[in-house]
C-alpha positions as CSV (number, residue, x, y, z in Angstrom):
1,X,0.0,0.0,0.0
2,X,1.3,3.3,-1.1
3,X,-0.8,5.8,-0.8
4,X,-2.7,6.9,2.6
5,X,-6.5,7.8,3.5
6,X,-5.9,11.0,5.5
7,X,-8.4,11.2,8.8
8,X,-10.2,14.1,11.0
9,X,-9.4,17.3,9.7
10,X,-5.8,16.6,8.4
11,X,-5.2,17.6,4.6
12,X,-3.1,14.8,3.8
13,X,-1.7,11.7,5.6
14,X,0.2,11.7,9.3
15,X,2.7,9.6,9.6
16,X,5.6,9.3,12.5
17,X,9.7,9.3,11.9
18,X,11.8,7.7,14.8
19,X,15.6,8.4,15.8
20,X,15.1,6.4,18.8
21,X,16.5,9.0,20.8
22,X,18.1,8.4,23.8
23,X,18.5,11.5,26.5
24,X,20.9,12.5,29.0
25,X,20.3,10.1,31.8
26,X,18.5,7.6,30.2
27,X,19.0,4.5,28.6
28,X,19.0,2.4,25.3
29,X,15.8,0.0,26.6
30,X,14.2,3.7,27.7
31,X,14.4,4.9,24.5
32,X,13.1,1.4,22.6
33,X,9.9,1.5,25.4
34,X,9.3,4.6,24.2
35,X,8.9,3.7,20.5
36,X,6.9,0.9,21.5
37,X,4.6,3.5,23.1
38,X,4.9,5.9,20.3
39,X,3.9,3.4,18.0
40,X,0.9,2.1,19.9
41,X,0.0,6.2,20.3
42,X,0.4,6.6,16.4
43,X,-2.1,3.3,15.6
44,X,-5.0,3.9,18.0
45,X,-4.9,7.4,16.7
46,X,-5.2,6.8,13.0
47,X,-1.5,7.5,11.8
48,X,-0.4,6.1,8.7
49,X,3.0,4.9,9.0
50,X,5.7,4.8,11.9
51,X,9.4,4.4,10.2
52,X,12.3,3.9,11.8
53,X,15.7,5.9,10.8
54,X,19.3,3.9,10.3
55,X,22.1,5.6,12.1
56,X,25.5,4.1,13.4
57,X,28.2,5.5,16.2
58,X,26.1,7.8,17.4
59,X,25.1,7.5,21.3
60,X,21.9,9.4,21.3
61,X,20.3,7.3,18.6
62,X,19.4,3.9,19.1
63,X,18.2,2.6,15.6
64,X,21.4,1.3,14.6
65,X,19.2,-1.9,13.3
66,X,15.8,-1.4,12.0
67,X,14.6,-4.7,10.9
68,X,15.3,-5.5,14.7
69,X,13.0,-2.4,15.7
70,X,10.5,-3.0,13.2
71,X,10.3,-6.7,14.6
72,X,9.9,-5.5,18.5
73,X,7.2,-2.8,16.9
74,X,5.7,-5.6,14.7
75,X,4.9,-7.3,17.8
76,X,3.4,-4.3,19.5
77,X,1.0,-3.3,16.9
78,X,-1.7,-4.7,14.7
79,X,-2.8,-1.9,11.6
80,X,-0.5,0.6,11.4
81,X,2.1,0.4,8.8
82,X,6.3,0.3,9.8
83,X,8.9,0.4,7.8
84,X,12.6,1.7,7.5
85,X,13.0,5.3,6.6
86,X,15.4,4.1,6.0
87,X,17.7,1.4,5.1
88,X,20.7,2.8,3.7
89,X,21.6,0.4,1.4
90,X,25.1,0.4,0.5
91,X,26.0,-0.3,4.1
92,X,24.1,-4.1,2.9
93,X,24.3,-6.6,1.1
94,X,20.9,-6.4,-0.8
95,X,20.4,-10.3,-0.2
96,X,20.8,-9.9,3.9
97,X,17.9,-6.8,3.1
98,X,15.9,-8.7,1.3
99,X,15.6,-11.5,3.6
100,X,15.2,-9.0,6.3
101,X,12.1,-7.7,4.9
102,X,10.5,-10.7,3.7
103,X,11.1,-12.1,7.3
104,X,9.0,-8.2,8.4
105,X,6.4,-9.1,5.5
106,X,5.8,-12.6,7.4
107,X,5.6,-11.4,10.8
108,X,3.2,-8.3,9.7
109,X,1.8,-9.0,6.4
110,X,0.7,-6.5,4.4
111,X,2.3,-3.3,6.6
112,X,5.6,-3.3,6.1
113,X,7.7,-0.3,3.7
114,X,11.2,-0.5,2.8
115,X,12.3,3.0,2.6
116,X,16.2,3.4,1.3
117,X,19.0,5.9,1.3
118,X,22.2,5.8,-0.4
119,X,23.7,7.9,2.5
120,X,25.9,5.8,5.2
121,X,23.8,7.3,8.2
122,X,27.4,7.8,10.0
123,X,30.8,9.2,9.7
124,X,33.3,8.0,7.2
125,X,35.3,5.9,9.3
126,X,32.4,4.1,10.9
127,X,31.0,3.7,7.4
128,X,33.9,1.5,6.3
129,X,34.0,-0.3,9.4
130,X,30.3,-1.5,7.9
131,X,31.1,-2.1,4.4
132,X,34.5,-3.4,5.1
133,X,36.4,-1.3,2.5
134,X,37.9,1.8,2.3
135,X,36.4,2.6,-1.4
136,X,33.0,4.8,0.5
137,X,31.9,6.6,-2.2
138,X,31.7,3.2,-4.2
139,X,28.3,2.2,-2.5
140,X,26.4,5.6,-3.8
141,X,27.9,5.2,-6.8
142,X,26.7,1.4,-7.2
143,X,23.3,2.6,-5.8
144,X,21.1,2.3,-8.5
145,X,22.6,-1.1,-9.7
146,X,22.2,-2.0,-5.7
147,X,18.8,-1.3,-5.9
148,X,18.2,-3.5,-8.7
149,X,19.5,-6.4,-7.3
150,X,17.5,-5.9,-4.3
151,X,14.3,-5.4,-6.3
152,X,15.3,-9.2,-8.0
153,X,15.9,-10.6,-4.9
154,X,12.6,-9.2,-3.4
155,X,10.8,-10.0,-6.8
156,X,12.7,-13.2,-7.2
157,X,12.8,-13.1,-11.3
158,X,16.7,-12.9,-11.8
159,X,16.7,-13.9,-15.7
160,X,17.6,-17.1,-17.0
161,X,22.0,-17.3,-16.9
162,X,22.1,-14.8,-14.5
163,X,24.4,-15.9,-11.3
164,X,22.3,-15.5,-9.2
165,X,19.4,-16.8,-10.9
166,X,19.6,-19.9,-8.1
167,X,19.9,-17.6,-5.0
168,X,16.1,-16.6,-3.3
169,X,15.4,-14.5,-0.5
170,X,13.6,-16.9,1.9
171,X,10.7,-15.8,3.1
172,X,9.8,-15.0,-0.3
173,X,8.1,-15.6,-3.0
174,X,10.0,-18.9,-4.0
175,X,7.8,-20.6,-1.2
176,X,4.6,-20.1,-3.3
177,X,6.2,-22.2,-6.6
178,X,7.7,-24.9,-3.6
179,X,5.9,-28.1,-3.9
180,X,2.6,-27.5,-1.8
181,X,3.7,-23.9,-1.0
182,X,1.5,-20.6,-0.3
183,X,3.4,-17.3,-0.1
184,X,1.6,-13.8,0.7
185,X,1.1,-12.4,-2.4
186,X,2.2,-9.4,-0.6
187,X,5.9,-7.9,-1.4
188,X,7.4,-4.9,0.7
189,X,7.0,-1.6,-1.1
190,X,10.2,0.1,-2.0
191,X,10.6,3.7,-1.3
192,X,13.4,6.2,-2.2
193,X,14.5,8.5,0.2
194,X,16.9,11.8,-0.2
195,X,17.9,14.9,0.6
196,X,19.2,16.1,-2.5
197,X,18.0,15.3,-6.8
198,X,19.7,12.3,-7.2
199,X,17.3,10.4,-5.6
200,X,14.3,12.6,-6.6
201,X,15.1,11.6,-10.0
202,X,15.8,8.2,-9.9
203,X,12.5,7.7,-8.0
204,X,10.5,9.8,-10.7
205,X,12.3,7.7,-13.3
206,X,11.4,4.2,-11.7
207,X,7.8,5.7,-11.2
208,X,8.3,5.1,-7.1
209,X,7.2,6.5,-4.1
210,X,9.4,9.7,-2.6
211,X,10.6,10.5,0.9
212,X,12.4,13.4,1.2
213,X,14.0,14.7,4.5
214,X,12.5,18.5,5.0
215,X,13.6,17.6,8.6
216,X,17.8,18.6,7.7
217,X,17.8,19.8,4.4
218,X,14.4,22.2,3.7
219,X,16.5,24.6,1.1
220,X,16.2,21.9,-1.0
221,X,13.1,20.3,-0.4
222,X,10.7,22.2,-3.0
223,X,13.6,21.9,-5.5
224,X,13.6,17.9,-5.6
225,X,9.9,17.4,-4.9
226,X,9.7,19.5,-8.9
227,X,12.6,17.6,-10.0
228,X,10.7,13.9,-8.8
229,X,6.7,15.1,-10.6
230,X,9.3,16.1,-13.5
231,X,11.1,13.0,-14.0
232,X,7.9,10.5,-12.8
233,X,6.6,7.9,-15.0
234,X,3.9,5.6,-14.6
235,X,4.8,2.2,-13.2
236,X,3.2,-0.8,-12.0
237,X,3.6,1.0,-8.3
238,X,2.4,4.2,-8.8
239,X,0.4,5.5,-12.1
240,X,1.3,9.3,-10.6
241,X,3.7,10.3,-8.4
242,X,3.8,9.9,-4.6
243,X,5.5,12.3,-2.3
244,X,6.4,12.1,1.5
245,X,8.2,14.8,3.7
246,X,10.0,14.1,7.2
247,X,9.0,16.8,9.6
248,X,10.8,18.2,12.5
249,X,7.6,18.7,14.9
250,X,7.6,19.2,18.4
251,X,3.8,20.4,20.3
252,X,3.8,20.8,24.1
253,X,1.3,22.4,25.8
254,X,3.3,25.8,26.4
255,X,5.2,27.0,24.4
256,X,8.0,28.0,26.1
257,X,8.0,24.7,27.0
258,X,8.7,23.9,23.3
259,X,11.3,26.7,22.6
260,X,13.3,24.6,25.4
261,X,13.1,21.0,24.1
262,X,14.2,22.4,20.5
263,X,17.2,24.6,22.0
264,X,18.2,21.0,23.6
265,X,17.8,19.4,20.5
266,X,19.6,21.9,18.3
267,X,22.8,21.6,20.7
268,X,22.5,18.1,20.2
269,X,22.9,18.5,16.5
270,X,25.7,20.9,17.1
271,X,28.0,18.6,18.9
272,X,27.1,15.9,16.2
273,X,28.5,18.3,13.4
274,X,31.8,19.1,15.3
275,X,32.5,15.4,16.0
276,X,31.0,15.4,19.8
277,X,28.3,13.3,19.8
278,X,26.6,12.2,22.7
279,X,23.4,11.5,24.3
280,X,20.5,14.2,23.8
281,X,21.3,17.1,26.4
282,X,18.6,18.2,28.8
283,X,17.0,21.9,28.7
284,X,18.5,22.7,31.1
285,X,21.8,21.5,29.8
286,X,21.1,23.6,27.4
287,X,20.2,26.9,28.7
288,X,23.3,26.9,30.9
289,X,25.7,26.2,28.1
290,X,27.7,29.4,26.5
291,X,26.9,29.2,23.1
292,X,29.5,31.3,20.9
293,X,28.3,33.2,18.1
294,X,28.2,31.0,15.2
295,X,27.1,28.5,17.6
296,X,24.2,30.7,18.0
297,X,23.4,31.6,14.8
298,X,22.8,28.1,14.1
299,X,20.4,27.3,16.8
300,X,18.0,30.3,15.1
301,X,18.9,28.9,12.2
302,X,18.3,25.2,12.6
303,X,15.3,25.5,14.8
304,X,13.5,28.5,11.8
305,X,13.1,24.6,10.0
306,X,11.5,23.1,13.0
307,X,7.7,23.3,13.5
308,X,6.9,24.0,17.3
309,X,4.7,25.4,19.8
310,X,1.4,24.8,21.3
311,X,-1.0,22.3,19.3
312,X,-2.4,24.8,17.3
313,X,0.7,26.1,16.4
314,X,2.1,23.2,14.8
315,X,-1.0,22.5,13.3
316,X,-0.8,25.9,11.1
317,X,3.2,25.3,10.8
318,X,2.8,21.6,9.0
319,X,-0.5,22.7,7.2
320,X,1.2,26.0,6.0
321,X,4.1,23.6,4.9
322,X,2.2,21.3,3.4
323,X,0.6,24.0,0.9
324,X,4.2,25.3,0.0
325,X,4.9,21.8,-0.7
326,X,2.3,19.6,-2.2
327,X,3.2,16.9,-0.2
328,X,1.0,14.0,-0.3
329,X,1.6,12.8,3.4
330,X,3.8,14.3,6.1
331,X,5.9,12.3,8.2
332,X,6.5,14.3,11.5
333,X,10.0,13.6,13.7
334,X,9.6,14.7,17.5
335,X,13.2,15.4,18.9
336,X,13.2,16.4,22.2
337,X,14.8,15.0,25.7
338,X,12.4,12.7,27.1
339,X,10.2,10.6,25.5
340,X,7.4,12.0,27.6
341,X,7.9,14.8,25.4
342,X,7.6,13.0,22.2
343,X,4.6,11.1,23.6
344,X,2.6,13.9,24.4
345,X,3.7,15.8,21.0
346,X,2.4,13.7,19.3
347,X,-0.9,13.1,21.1
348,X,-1.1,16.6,21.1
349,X,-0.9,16.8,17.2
350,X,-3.7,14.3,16.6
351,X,-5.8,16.4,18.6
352,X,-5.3,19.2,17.0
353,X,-6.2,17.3,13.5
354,X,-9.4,15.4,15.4
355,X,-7.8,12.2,14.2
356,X,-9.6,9.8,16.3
357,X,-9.4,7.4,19.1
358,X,-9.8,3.6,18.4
C-alpha cells in the first residue's frame, strides 16, 4: 500500500519518523519503550506509518538496526504500517535486506515499507568499518545497480543465466512455486529517500514513491519534490507520483516549553557536526551552556526549520508547509529529551487534527 486515506481534519496523511533518541540520563531500553509506546499512540490514533531511521556511532540514537525495531514494533502493533526510513543500502548486502524484509512481511503481512537511502547514516570511518572497505563513495555510486539487485531478490525473477538466478530470498516468494507452497502475495513496497536530486530523480524515473528529508535539508526540499513530478513515469507501483516529507515537529502544551526541548535538541545536533556526539542534552543543559556566536546563529537557524509550539501552532506550521509543498503525506519527527515529550507531542498533534481514538 502506497498511498494513505488522510483522517479528521488533516489535509493529507500523518505519519511518525523515529531516531530512537536516547537522552541524557536515560537508557537504550528507555528509548526502545518509548517507540513501542509511540507506535501504539500513532495506531489507535489513526496515523499512517511509523518508520524507523538507520544511524551508526552515534550515542543518542538507538536505531542502529531497524529490521530488529520493526520486529519488537511488529509485535506491538496490529494496523498501522512500519517500515525503515530508512535502510541505507550500500552499508548491505541487498540479499541480507531482502531477507530481512521478507522475514518483516511474514511477521506483519501487508504493513511493512522498505524505505532506502544511499547515504551511510554515520561518519566515514564508521561507514567503512560496515562495508568493510575503504572505497566509501563506491556504495552511492553502485546505488542504482544495488537497488536493482535488491528489487530481484525481493521479486525473485533474476533472468535465465544470470548468477544469481539460483539464490532466493527466503521468506519469499519462491515458497509459493515450492511443492505445496503458499506465499503472501504481498511484497514490501520500496521507497526512495533523499535529501538532495539524485534520488528525486531516480525515483520519478522508476515511477516510485518519494521520501524526502524536509527535517535537515528544507532549502532543498521544494527543488527535488519538482525535479521527482518532472522526472515521474507511470509504473506498476504508482500511475502518478507519490510524495512524503520528514517533519521536524515538536507540540507541548506551552510553548516555552517547546522553545526549550528544541534549544536541547539543536545543541545536540551541534555537537554531532563538530565530531561530539553524545546523548541528547537536557533543557537545562542547554540553557546553561555558553553558546559562541556562530554556535548561536545556528540554533536560530536550525530551529527557523522546526515546526513547534502549542498544538495549534504546529497545526498551522505543517499545514502551512504542506501547501508550499504539495506533499502527499507528512511524516512528522519529534526530537526532544524525554520521551514523555515526544509522547505527548504527538498526542497533542492528533488532537489538534481530530484524528480519532480507536
Amino acid at each position: 500500500m502506497i498511498r494513505g486515506t488522510a483522517q479528521g481534519d488533516a489535509p493529507v496523511p500523518l505519519s511518525v519518523l523515529d531516531l530512537v533518541t536516547v537522552g541524557a540520563g536515560g537508557t537504550a531500553t528507555d528509548a526502545l519503550r518509548t517507540s513501542v509506546a509511540i507506535s501504539r499512540l500513532a495506531e489507535s490514533r489513526g496515523f499512517h506509518r511509523y518508520w524507523v531511521a538507520e544511524h551508526h556511532s552515534m550515542p543518542g540514537v538507538a536505531s542502529s538496526s531497524p529490521a530488529v525495531i520493526l520486529a519488537h514494533l511488529a509485535a506491538h502493533t496490529s494496523r498501522i504500517r512500519l517500515g525503515s526510513g530508512g535502510v541505507m543500502l550500500p552499508n548491505h548486502a541487498p540479499l541480507v535486506i531482502a531477507e530481512q524484509f521478507g522475514t518483516l512481511e511474514a511477521l506483519a503481512p501487508g504493513r511493512v515499507d522498505l524505505g532506502l537511502g544511499r547515504a551511510p547514516g554515520t561518519d566515514g570511518a564508521t561507514a567503512a568499518a560496515l562495508r568493510r572497505t575503504d572505497r566509501l563513495h563506491e556504495g552511492a555510486d553502485d546505488f542504482p545497480e544495488q537497488l536493482m539487485e535488491l528489487t530481484r531478490f525481493l521479486d525473485d525473477d533474476f533472468p535465465d543465466g544470470h548468477p544469481y538466478r539460483r539464490i532466493h530470498a527466503v521468506p519469499g516468494p519462491v515458497q509459493a512455486t515450492s511443492p505445496g507452497g503458499v506465499q503472501s502475495p504481498n511484497r514490501p513496497p520500496i521507497w526512495l529517500l533523499g535529501s538532495s536530486g539524485f534520488s528525486a530523480r531516480l525515483a520519478g524515473t522508476l515511477g516510485l514513491p518519494f521520501a524526502f528529508a524536509h527535517h535537515f535539508s528544507a532549502q532543498n526540499t521544494v527543488p527535488a519534490l519538482d525535479l521527482y513530478r518532472e522526472s515521474f513515469r507511470p509504473s506498476a507501483v504508482l500511475d502518478a507520483p507519490y510524495a512524503l516529507i520528514g517533519v521536524s515537529a515538536l507540540a507541548t502544551d506551552d510553548e516555552r516549553e517547546a522553545a526549550r526541548q528544541v534549544k536541547a535538541a539543536a545543541l545536540n545536533m551541534i555537537r554531532l557536526r563538530t565530531g561530539r556526539p553524545g546523548l541528547v542534552p537536557t533543557p537545562a543543559e542547554a540553557e546553561a551552556y555558553a553558546f559562541s556566536q556562530a554556535e548561536a546563529d545556528f540554533v536560530t537557524s536550525w530551529n527557523a526549520n522546526v515546526i513547534h509550539g502549542t498544538a495549534d501552532e504546529v497545526r498551522t506550521g505543517l499545514d502551512d508547509l504542506r501547501k508550499r509543498t504539495g506533499a502527499d503525506e507528512l511524516m512528522i519527527t519529534a526530537n526532544a529529551h524525554g520521551g514523555d515529550i515526544r509522547l505527548r507531542s504527538y498526542e497533542l498533534i492528533a488532537d489538534a487534527y481530530g484524528l480519532p481514538t480507536t
